[in-house]
Backbone as JSON, one array per atom type, in Angstrom:
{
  "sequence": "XXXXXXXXXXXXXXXXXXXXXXXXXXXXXXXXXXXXXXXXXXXXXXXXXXXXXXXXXXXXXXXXXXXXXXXXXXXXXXXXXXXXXXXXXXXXXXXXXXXXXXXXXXXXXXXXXXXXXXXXXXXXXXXXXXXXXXXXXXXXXXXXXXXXXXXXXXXXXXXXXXXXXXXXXXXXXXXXXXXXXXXXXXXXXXXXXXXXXXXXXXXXXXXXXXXXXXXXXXXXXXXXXXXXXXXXXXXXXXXXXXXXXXXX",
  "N": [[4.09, -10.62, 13.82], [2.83, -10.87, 10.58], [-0.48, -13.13, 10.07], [-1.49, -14.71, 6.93], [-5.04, -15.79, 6.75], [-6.28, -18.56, 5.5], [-10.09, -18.79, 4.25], [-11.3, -21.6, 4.37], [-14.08, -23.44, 2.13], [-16.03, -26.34, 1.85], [-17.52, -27.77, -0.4], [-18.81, -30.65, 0.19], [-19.41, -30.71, 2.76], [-21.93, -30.42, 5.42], [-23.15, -27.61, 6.46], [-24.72, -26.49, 8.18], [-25.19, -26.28, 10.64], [-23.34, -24.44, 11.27], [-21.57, -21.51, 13.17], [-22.28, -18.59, 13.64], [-20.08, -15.98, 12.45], [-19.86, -13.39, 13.33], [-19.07, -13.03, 16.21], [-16.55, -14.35, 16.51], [-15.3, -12.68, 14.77], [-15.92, -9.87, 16.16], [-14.1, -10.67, 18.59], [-11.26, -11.06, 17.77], [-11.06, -9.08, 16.36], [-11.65, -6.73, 17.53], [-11.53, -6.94, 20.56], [-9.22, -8.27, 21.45], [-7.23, -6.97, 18.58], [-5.76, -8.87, 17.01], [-7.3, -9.27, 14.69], [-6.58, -7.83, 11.25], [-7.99, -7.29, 8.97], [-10.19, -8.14, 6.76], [-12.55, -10.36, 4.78], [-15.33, -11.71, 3.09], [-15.53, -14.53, 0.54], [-16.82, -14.55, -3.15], [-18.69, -16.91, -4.31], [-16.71, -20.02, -5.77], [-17.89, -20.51, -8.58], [-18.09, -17.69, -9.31], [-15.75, -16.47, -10.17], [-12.8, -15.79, -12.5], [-10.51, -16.81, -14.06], [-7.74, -15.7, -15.2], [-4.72, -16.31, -17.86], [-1.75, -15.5, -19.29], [-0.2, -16.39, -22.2], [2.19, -16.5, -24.03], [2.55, -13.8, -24.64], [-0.68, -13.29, -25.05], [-3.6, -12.85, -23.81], [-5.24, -15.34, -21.48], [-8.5, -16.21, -20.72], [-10.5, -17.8, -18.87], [-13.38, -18.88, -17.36], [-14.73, -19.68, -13.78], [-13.16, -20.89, -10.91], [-9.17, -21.37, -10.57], [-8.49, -24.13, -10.25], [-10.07, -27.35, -10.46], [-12.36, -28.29, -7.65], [-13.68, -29.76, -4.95], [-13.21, -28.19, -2.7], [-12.55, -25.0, -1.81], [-11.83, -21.27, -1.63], [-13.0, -19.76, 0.15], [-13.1, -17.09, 2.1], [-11.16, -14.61, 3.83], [-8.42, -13.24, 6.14], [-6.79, -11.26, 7.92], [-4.14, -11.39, 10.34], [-2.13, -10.37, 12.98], [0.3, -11.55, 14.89], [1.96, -12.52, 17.77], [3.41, -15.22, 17.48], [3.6, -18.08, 15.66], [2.04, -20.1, 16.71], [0.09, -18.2, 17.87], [-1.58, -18.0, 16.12], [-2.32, -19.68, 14.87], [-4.19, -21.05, 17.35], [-6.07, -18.92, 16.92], [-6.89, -19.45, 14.54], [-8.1, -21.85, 14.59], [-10.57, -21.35, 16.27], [-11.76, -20.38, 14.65], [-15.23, -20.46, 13.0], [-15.84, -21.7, 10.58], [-14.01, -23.62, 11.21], [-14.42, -25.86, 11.98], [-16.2, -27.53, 9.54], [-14.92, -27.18, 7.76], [-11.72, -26.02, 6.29], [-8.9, -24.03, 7.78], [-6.06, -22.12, 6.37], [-3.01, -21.25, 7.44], [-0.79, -19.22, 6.42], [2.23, -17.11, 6.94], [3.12, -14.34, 5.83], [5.25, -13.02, 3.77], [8.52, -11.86, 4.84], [9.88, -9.55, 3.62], [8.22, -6.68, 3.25], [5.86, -7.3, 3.86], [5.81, -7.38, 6.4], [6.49, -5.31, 7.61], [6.07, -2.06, 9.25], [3.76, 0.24, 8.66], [3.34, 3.18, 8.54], [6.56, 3.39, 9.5], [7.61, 2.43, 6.39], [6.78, 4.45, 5.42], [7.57, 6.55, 6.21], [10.22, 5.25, 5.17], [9.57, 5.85, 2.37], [9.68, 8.13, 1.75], [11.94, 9.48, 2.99], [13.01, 8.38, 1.05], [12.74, 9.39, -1.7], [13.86, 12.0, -0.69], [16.42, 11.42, -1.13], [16.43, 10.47, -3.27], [15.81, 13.09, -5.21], [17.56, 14.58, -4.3], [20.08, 13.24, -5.65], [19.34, 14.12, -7.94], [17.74, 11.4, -9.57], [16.26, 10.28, -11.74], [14.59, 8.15, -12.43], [15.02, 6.74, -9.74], [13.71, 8.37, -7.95], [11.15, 7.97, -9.78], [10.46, 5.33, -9.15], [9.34, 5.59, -6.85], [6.56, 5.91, -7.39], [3.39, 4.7, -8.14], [2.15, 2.96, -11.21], [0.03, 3.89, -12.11], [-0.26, 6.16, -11.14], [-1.15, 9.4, -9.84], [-1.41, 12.82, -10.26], [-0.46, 15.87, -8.73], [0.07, 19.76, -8.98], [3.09, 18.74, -8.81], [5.38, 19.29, -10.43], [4.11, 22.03, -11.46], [1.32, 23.4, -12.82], [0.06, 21.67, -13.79], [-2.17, 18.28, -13.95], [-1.09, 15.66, -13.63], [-1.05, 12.29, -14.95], [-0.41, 8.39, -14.45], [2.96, 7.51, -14.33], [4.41, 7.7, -16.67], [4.09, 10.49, -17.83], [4.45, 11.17, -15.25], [7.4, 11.2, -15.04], [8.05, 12.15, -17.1], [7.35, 15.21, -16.59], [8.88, 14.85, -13.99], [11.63, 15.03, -15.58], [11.83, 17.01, -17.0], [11.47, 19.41, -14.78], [13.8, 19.0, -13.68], [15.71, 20.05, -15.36], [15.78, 22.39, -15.32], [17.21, 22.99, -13.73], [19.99, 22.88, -11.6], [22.55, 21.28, -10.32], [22.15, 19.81, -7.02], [19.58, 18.82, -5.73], [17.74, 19.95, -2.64], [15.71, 18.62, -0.78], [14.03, 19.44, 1.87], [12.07, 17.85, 4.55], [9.86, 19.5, 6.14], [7.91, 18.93, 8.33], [5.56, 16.0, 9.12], [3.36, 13.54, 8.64], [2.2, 10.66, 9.35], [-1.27, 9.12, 8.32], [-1.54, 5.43, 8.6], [-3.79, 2.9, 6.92], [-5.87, 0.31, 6.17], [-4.29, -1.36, 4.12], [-3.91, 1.27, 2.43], [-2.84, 4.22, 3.07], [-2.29, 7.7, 4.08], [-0.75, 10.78, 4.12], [0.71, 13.68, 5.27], [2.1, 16.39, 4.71], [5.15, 19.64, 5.09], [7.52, 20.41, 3.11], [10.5, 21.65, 2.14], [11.84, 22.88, -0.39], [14.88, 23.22, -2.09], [17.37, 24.74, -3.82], [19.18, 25.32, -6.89], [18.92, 27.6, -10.02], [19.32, 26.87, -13.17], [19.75, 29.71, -14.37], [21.23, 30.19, -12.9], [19.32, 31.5, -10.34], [18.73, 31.53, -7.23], [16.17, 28.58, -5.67], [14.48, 28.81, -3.64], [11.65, 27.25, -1.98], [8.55, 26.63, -0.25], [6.13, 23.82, 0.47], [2.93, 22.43, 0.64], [2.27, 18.72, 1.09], [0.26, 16.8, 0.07], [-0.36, 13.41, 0.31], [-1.47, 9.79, -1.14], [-0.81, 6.76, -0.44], [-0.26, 3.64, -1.18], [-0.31, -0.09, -0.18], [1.61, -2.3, -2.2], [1.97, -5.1, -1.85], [4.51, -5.96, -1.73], [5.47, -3.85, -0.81], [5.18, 0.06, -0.66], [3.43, 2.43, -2.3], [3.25, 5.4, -4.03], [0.04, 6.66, -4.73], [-1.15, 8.71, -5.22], [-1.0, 12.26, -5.2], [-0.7, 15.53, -4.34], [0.12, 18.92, -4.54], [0.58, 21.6, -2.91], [1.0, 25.54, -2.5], [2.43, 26.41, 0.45], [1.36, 28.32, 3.44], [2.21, 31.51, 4.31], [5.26, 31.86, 6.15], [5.49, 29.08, 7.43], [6.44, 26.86, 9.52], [7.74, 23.54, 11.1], [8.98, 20.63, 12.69], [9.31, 17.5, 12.28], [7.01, 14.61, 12.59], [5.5, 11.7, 14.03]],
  "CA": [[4.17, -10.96, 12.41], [1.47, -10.71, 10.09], [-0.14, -14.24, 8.65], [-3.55, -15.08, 5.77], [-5.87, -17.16, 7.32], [-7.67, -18.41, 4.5], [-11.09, -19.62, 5.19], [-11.2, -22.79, 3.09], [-15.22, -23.95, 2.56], [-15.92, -27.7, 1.7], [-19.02, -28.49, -0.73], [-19.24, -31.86, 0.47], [-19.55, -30.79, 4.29], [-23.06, -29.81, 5.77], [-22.63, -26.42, 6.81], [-26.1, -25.86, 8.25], [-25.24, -26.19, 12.19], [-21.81, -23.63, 11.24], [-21.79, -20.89, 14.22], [-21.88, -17.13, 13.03], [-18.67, -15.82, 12.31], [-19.46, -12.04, 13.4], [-18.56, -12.99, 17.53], [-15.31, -14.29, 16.41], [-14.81, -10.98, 14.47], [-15.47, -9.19, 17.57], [-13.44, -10.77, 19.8], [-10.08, -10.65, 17.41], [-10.89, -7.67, 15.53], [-12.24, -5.37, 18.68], [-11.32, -7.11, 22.12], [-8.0, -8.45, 20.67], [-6.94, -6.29, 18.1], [-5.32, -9.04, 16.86], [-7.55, -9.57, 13.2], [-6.41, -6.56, 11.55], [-9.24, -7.09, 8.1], [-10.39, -9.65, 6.34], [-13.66, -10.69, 3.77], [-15.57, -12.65, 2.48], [-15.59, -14.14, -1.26], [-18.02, -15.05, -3.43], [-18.18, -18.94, -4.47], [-16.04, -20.23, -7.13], [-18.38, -19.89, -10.06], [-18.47, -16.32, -9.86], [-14.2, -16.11, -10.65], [-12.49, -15.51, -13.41], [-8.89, -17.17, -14.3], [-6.55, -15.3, -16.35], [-3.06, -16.6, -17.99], [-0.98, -15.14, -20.37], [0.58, -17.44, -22.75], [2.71, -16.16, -25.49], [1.51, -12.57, -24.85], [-2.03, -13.42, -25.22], [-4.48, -13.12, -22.42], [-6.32, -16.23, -21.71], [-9.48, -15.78, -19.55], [-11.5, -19.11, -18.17], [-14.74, -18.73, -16.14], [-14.47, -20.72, -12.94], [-11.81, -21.2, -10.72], [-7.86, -22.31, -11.57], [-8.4, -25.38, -9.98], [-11.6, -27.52, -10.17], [-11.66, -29.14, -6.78], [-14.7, -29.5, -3.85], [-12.52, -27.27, -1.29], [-12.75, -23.61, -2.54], [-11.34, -20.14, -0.47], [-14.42, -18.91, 0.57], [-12.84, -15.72, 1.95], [-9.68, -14.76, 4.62], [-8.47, -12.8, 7.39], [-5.26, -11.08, 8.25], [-3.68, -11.22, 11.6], [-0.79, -9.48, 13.42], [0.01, -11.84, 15.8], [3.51, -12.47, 18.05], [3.89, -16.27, 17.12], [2.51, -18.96, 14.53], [1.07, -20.49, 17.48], [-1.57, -17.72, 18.44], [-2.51, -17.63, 14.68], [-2.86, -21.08, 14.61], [-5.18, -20.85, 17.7], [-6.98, -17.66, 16.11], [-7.75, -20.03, 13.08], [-8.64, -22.7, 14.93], [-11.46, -20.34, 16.41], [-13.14, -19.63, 13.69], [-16.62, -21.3, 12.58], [-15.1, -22.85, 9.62], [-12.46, -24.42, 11.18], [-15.14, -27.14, 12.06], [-16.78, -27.87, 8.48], [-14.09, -27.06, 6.5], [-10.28, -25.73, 7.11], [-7.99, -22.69, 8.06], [-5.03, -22.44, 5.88], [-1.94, -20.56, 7.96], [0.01, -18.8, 5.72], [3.24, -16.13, 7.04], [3.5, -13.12, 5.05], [6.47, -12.49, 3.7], [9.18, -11.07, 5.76], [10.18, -8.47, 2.77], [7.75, -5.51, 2.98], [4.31, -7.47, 4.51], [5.69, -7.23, 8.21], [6.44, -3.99, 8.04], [5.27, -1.43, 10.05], [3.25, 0.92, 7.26], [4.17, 4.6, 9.06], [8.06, 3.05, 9.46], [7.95, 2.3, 5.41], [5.97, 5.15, 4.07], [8.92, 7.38, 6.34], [11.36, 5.25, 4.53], [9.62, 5.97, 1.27], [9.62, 9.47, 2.01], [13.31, 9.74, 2.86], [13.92, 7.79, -0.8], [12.56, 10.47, -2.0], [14.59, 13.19, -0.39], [17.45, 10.96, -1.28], [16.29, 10.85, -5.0], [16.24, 14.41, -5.41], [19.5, 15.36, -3.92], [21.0, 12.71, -6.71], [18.79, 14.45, -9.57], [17.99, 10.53, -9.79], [14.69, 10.7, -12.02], [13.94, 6.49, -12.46], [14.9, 6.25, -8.54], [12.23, 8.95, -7.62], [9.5, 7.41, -10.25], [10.35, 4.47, -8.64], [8.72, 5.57, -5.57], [5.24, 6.25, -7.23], [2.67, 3.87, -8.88], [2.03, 2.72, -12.34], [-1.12, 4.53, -12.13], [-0.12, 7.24, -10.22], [-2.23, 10.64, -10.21], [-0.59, 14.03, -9.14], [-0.99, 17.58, -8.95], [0.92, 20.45, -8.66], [4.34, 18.2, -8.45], [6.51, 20.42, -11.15], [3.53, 23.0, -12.25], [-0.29, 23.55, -12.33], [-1.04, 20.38, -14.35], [-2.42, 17.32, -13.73], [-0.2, 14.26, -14.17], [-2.09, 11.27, -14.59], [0.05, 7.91, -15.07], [4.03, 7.45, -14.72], [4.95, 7.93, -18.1], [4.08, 11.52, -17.42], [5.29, 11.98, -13.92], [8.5, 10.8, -15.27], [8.8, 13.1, -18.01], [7.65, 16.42, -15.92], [10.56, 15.39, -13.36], [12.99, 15.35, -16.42], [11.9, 18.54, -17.73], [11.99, 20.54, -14.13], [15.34, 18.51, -13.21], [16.79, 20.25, -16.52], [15.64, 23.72, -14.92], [18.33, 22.92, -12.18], [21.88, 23.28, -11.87], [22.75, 20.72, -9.22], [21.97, 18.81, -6.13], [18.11, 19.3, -5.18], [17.64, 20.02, -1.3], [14.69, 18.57, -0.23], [13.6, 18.74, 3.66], [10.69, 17.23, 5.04], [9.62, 19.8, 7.57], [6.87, 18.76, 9.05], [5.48, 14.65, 8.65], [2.03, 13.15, 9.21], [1.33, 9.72, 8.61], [-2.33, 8.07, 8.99], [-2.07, 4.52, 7.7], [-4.84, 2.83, 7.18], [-5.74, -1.16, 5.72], [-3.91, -1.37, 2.26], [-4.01, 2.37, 2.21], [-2.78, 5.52, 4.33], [-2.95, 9.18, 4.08], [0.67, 11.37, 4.76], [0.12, 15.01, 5.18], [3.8, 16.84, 4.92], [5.26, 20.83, 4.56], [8.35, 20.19, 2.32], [10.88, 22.31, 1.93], [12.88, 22.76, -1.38], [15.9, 24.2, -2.19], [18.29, 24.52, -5.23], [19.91, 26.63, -7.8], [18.48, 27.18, -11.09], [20.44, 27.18, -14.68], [20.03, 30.64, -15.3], [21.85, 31.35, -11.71], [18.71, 32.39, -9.54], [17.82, 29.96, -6.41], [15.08, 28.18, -6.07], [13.86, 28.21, -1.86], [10.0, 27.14, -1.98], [8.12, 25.8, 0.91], [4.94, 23.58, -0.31], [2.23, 21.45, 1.39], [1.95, 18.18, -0.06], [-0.87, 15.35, 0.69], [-0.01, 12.16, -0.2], [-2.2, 8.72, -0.99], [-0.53, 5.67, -0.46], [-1.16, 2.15, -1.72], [0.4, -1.43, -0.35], [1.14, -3.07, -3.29], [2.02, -6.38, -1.27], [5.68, -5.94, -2.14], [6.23, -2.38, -0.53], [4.4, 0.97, -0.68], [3.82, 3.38, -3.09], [2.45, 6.43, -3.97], [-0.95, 6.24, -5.78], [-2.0, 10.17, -5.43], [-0.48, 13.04, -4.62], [-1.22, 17.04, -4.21], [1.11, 19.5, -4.25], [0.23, 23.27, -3.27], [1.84, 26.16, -1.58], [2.31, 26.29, 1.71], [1.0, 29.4, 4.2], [3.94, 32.03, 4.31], [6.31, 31.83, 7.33], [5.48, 27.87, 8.01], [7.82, 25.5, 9.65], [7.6, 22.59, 11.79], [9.4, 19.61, 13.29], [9.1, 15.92, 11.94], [6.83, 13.88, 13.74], [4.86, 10.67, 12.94]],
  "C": [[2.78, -11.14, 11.84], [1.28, -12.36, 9.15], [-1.86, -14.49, 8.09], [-3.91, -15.78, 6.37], [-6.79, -17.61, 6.3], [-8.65, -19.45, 4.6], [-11.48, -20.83, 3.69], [-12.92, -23.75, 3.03], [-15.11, -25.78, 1.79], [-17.32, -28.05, 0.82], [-19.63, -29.79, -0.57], [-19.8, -31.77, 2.23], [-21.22, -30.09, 4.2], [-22.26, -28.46, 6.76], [-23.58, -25.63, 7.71], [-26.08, -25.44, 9.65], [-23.94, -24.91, 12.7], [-22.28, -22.44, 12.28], [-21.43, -19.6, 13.36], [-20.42, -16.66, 13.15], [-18.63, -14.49, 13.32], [-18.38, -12.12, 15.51], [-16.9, -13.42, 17.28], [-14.52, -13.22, 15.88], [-14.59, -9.84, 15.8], [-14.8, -9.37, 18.52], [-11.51, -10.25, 19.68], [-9.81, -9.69, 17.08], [-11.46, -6.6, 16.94], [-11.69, -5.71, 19.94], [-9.88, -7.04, 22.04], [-7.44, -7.39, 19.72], [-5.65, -7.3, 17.38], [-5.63, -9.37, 14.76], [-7.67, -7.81, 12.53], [-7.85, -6.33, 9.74], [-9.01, -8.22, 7.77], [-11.83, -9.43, 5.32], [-13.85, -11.8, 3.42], [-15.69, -12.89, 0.96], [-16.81, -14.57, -1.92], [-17.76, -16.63, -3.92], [-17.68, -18.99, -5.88], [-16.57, -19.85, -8.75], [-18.39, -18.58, -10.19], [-16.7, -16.13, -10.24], [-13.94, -16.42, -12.36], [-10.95, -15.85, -13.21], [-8.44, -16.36, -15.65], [-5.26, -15.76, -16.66], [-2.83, -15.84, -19.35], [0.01, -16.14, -20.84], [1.08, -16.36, -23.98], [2.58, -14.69, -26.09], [0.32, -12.63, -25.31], [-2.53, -13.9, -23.67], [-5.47, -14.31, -22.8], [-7.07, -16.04, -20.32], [-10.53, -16.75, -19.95], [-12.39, -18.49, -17.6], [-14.34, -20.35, -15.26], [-13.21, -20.37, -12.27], [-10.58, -22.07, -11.31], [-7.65, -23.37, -11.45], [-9.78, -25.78, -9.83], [-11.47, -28.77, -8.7], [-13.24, -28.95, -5.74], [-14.47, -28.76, -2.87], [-12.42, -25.88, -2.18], [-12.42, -22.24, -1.41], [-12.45, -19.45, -0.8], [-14.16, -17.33, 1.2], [-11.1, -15.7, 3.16], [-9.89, -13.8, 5.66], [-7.24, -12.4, 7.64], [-5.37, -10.77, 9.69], [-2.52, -10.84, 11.97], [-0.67, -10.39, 14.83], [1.87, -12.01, 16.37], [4.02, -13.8, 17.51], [3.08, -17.01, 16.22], [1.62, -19.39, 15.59], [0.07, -19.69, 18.08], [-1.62, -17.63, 17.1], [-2.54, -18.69, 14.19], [-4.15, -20.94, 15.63], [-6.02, -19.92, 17.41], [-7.62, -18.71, 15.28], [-8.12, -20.9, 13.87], [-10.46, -22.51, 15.68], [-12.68, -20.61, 15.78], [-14.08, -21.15, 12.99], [-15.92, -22.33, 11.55], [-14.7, -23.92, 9.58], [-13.18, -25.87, 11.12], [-16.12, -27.48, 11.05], [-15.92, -27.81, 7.73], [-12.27, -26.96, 6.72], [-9.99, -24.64, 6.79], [-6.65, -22.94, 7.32], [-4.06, -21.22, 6.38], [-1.27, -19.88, 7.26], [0.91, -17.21, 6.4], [2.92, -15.33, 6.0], [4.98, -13.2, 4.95], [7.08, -11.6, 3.83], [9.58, -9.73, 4.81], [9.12, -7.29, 2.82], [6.3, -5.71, 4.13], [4.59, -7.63, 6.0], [6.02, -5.9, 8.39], [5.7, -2.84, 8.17], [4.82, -0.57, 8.73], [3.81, 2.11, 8.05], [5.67, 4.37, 9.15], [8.14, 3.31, 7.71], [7.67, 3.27, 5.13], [7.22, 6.38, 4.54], [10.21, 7.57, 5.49], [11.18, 5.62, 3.16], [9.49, 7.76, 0.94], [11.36, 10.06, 2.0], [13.99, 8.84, 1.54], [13.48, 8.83, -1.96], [13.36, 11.52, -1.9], [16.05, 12.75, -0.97], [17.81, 11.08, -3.25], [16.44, 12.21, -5.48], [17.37, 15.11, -5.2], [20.71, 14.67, -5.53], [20.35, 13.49, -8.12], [18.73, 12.96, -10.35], [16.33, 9.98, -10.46], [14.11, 8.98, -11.87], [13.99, 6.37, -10.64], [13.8, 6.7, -8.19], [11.33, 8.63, -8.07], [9.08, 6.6, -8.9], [9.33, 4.51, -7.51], [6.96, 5.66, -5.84], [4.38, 5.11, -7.92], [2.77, 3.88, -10.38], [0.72, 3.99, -12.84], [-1.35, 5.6, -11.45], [-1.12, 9.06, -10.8], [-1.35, 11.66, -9.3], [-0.55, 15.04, -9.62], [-0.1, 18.48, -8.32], [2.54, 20.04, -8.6], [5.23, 19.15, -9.12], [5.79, 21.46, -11.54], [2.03, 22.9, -11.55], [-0.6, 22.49, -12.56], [-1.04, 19.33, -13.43], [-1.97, 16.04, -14.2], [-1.18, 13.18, -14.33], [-0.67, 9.68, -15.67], [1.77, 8.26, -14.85], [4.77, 7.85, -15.76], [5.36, 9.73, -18.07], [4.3, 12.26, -16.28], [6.71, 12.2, -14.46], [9.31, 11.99, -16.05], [8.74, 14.79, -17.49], [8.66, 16.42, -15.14], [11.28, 15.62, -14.16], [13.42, 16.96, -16.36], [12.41, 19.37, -15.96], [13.18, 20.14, -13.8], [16.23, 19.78, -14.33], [16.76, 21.77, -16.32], [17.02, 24.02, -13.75], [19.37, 22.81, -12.41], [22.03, 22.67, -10.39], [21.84, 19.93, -8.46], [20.12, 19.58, -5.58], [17.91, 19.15, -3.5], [16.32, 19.89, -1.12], [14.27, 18.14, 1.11], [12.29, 18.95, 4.0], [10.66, 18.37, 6.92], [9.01, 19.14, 8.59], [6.25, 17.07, 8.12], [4.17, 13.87, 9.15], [1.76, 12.1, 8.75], [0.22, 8.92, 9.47], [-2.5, 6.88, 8.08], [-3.36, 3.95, 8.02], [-4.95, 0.81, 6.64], [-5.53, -1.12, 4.29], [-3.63, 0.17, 1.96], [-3.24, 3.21, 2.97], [-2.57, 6.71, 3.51], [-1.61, 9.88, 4.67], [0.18, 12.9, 4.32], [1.9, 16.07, 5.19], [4.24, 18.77, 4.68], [7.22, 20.73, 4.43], [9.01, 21.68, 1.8], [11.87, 22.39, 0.55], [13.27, 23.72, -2.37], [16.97, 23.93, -3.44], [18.4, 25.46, -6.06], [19.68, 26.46, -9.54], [19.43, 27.47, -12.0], [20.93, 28.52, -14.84], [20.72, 31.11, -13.65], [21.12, 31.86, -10.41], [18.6, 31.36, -8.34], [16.58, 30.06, -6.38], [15.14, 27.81, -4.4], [12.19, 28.44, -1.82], [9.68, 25.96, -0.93], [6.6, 25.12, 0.28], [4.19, 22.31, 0.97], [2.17, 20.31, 0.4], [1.18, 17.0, 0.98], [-0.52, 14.42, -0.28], [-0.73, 10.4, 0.0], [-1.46, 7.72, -1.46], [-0.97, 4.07, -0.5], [-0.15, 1.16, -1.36], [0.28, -2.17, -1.56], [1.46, -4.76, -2.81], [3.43, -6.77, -0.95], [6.17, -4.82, -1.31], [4.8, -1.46, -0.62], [4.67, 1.67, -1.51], [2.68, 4.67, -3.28], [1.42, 6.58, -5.08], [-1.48, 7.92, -6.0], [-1.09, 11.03, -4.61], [-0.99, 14.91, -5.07], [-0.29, 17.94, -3.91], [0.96, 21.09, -4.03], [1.05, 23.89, -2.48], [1.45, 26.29, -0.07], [1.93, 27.53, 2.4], [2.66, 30.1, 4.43], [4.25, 32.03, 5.63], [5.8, 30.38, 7.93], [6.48, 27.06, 7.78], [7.12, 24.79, 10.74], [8.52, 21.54, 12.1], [8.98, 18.52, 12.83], [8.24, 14.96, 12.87], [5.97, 12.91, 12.82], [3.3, 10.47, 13.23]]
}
């Protein structure tokens, strides 16, 4: 299970005798493999609080709380129980000037495996298309999403406009959209990964003709903390006579 370690500094503590952090990096993050990233922040005065009241943005300088304890930076871990990610935090330089604050991830999206989800967001996809189900399929991509080649030559940029090119080629179609994932490549990465795929798709157009096109598509994925989604995508043709097998 994955949990924040957040490194909590103390402006009242002397900090001067504090032990370098980088050997504890190396031991979890390289020997272990149990710190999977992490950073440091900058000190409270440099933040910026935002609230929205009433639809109006309000934006403070400073942190949201004024307090002598301040999250100096964090650390994610993948560990089997709270108790080695309690001893992990206990570890670290900090722990003795200041404190480690434990925090679980939540079990909804942040323990899951990233190549398991980005599969499942791949087969919600294939699932969306078979229904001609245009909000389910957005669903799957970012707010800010960027994409190329998906229904044409252009360049999508933005939801609004993915949304409305699926309409339009959906309305080219006459039925159930067959889309199979030949071939499946995912490299995640921290917050990020990289899916490489040769997509097959099949269907019958309005005026009667089918529609069997094989296409490569690269795909840039983004954790949004909640789930995964698709922040970039590329869509070109594929080399003629290519097939492949699913693998991860």
């Amino acid at each position: 299970m994955k949990y924040m370690l957040l490194v909590c500094g103390d402006d009242t503590a002397d900090a001067s005798g504090t032990a370098p952090v980088e050997p504890w990096v190396e031991e979890h993050g390289v020997r272990t493999g149990a710190r999977l990233y992490g950073h440091r922040l900058r000190l409270p005065d440099a933040a910026i609080t935002v609230r929205v009241r009433d639809g109006e943005v309000l934006r403070t300088d400073g942190p949201f709380a004024e307090t002598k304890e301040y999250v100096a930076g964090f650390d994610v871990v993948d560990c089997d129980s709270l108790e080695e990610a309690v001893r992990i935090a206990a570890g670290h330089p900090v722990a003795a000037v200041g404190a480690m604050e434990v925090r679980p991830f939540w079990d909804e999206g942040f323990a899951e495996d990233p190549a398991a989800a980005i599969r499942a967001l791949d087969a919600e996809l294939t699932e969306a298309a078979r229904e001609r189900d245009v909000e389910r399929l957005t669903a799957c991509y970012a707010p800010d999403v960027e994409a190329f080649g998906i229904t044409g030559a252009e360049a999508l940029s933005g939801i609004a406009a993915l949304r409305k090119a699926v309409e339009g080629w959906f309305a080219t179609l006459a039925g159930p959209v067959h889309r199979e994932v030949l071939d499946l490549r995912v490299r995640p990465g921290e917050g990020s990964a990289f899916s490489h795929a040769l997509v097959r798709v099949r269907g019958t157009r309005v005026t009667g003709e089918p529609l069997d096109r094989t296409v490569r598509v690269t795909t840039g994925h983004r954790d949004t903390g909640f789930g995964w989604l698709i922040a970039h995508e590329h869509v070109s043709a594929a080399p003629a006579g290519s097939t492949g097998e699913e693998r991860s």
